[in-house]
N, C-alpha and C positions, 0 to 999 in steps of 0.2 A: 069400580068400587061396589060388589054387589051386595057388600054386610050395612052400606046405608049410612057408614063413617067416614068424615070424610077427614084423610089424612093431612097431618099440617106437614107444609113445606118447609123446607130446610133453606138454609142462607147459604153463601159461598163457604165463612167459615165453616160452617159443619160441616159441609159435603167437602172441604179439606182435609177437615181431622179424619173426616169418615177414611178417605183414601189414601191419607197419608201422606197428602201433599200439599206443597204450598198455595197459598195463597194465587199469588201469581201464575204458578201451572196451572190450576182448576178456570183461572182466566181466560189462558192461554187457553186451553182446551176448545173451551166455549168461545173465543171468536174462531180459532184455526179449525177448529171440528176435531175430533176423535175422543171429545168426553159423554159424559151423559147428559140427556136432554134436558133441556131446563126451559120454566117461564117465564115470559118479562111482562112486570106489573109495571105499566107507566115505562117511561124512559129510561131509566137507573133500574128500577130493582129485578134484582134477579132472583130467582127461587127455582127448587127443582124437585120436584116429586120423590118420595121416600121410595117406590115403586122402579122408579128411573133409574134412580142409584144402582137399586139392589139386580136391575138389570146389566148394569154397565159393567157391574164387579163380577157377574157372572161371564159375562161376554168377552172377559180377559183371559188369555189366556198366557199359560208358564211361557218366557222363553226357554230354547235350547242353550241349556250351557253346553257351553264348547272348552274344548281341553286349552288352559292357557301356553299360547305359544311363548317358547323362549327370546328373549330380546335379542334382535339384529346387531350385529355391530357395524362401525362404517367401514369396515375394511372387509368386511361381507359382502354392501353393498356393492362396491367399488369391484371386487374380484367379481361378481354377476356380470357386471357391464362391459366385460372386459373379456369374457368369456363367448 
């Protein structure tokens, strides 16, 4: 922080809304790993740097769409295995 402001932290819900997801995901994230980094004030609170975020959304990247395949049927199946 070299402009000497210092940023306020965000809650779970914001950094929700921020990314569009639930609740629960942004949870999820943060115990299982692959969200953005966050700090814990005391036992319970969580918070996470406006910085953090704005790294985690960059660090996303598109997936490949892939061409959707045509649904299988089970007599497809069955001729495969038989073959």
């Amino acid at each position: 922080m070299n402009s000497g402001v210092i940023e306020s932290l965000l809650n779970e819900k914001e950094v929700a809304k921020i990314l569009n997801l639930s609740l629960g995901k942004v949870r999820h994230l943060r115990i299982y790993g692959g969200g953005p980094s966050f700090v814990k004030l005391g036992d319970k609170t969580v918070r996470y740097r406006q910085q953090d975020v704005r790294e985690f959304i960059s660090s996303i990247t598109p997936q490949k769409i892939t061409k959707k395949r045509e649904p299988i049927t089970v007599s497809e199946i069955f001729n495969k295995e038989t073959e």
